[in-house]
Structure formats: C-alpha cells, structure tokens
N, C-alpha and C positions, 0 to 999 in steps of 0.2 A: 792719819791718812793723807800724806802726801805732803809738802810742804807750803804752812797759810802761814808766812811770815810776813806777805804784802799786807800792807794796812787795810783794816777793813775801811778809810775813806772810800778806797776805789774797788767798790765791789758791785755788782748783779744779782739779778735773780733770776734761777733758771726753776722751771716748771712740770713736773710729775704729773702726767692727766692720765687718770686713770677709766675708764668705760667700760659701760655694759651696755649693750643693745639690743639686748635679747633679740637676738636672731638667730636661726635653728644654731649653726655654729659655735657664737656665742654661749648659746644654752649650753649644749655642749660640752663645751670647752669649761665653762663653769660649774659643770656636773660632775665630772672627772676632777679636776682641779679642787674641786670645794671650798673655791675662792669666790668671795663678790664680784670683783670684775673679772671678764675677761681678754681686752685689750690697754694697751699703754703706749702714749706717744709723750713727747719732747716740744715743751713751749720756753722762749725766752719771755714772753709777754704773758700776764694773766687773761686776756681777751682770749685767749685760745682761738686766734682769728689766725696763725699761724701756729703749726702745730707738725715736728717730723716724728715719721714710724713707718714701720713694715705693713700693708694691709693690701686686702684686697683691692684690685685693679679694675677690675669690675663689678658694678651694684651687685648683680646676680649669679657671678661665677665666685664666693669665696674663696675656693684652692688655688686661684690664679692671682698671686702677690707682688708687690713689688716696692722700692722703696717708695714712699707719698708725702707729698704736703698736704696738710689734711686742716680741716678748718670744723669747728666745733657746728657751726653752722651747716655742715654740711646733710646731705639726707640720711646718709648712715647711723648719724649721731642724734638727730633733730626731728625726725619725723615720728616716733614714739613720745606719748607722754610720758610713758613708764622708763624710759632711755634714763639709768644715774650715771652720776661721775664723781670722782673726790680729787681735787686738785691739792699738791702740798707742795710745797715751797721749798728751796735749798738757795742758801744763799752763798756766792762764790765770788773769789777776786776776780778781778777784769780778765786777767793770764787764764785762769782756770776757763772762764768765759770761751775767749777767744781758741783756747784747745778743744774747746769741747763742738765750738764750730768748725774747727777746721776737721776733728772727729768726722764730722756728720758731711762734708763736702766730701770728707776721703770715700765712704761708707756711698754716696751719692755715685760717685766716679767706678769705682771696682763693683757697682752693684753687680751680685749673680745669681739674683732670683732670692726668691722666696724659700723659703727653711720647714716645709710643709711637715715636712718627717719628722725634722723635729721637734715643731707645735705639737705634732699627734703624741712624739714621745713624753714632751714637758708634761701632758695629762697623766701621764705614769710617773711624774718624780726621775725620770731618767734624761740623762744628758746628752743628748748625739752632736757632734763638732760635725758638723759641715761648711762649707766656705759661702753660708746663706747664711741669709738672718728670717727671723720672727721677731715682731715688736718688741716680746721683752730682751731678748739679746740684741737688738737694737741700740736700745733704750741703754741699757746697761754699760755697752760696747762703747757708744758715744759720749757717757758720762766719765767711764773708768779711765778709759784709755792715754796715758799720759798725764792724769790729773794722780791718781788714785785714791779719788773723792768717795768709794764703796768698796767697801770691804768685801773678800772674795768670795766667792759663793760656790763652794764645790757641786752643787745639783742642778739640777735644771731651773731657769730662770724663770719666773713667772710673772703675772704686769706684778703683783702685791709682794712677791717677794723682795725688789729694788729697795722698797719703802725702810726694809728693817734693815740695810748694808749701811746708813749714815743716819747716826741720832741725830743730825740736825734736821733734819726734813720738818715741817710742819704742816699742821694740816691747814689749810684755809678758804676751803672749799670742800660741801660732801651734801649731795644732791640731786633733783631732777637735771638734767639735760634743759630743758627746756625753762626753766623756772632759770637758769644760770641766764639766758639768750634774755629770756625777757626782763631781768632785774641786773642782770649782769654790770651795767653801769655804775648805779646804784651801790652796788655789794663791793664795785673796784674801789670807787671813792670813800667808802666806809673803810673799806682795807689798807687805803693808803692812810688815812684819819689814824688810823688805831695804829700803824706803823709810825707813825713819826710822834704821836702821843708815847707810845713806848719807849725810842730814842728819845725823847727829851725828859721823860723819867729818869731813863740812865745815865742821861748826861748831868741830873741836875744831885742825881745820889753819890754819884764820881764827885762832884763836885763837895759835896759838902766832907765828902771822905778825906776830901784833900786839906 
C-alpha cells in the first residue's frame, strides 16, 4: 500500500479515535451497525486534544453536520461516565503525514455538508457516493487519499471498519472516556516508556544480528 521507501527515521504517528456516546443516535447507529462504536475522528497527537471528523454541528440537532475540530474533552464525548473509546496507532513517514494534512485542509475547503443519507445507509451495509461526507468516509478519505495507506473497501465505510484496511494499526488505547481525561497523562508517558523501550530492543537485536 503505497510507497514506504522513506526511512522510517522520519516518521509520525497519526491517530484512529474511535467513540461511543451513547446518545439516542449513537445507540442507534450501533444497533444497526452491530458495531462497538459509533463515531470516528482523526488525531496527530495521542492527547486527542485535537481531533478532525464529520459531526454534529449542534449539541441537540444531531442531523445537522459539518466538518469539526473536535477535542476529546469536549461535552459530546466527556459528560458520560459510560462514554468508551479505543485509540490505535498507524505509524507514517513525514510525506504520508503531510498528504494526509493537506487531505484534511482540502476536505475542510470544498466542505458540502453532511453525508446524513449515507450514515443512514452505512446501517444497512450499503454505499451511497454523495459529494458529502460522514466520519467514517472522512476518516478514510483523509488517510487514503494519495498516500494509499488502506486498502479499498468496496462497502459502506463504518468508524470499525478503517481498523482492518492496514495491519499496522495498533491498539493503544481501549476505554472509558473519562478515565482516558483523567489519567490520560499518565497512560501517554507510559506509552511513550514502552515505545522507545521497544525501539531500543530492536535496535539492540539488529545489532547483535550484525
């Protein structure tokens, strides 16, 4: 999928957040679907303090969407205790990076609403192309596009379906909502621990291979 001949010295991490918040919608949407979550947006940062997706525009009109920056902290996401999330990881050269921003600034520029019809349809497994988006053809859209970092998915896009288009993904986050806000610090420095613990495993077993 696409070409990773840039060195992985200069690479990124871009971020799959996946949500449920149970709200009628939500419910929903995950009842049809018979998926765990129902929403999915777009972080470079694991703080999910910056976050792109399709969503509602207003707290109390869900049908009324738009593209958003959206922050984990927000009340959509944060004001339930019972609110999960499962963050996973894709790790990308800088290039891929930087396509995948200018993705999301394009997608930002030409926004034309909301993709309502076709959320409704994605609950049925069916595809409808409209010149809209919904999160996960968002999500998708912003990642694929010029990189072709996910493999094609001929059906309807769902937040959970992205996850299985690139075995690298990982998981490293799966949880309350809330329990991420208040330990979230904690759980990054641990993740970063365990990441460079790992890199210097592999650098030190390259090594003796040599």
């Amino acid at each position: 999928m696409g070409n990773r001949q840039e060195t992985r010295v200069h690479k990124e991490e871009l971020f799959v957040v996946l949500t449920q918040t149970n709200t009628l919608l939500a419910s929903t949407i995950r009842k049809f679907t018979k998926s765990k979550y129902s929403h999915v947006s777009l972080s470079f940062n694991m703080s999910c303090r910056e976050m792109y997706s399709f969503g509602r525009k207003y707290y109390y009109i869900p049908m009324y969407g738009t593209f958003k920056r959206e922050d984990i902290n927000d009340r959509i996401f944060a004001q339930r205790d019972d609110n999960m999330m499962a963050i996973y990881r894709l790790v990308v050269t800088r290039n891929e990076a930087k396509q995948i921003r200018r993705n999301i600034r394009h997608i930002k520029e030409v926004n034309r609403g909301f993709n309502v019809l076709g959320l409704a349809a994605a609950a049925f497994n069916v595809k409808l192309d409209r010149d809209k988006y919904y999160c996960a053809e968002f999500v998708h859209d912003a990642i694929h596009s010029e990189t072709e970092l996910l493999e094609q998915h001929p059906d309807a896009i769902t937040p959970e379906s992205i996850i299985g288009l690139n075995t690298e993904f990982e998981l490293v986050y799966e949880g309350s909502v809330q329990d991420f806000i208040r330990e979230g610090r904690d759980f990054r420095k641990e993740a970063r621990r365990a990441r460079k613990s790992a890199r210097k495993t592999q650098r030190d077993a390259r090594r003796k291979s040599n």
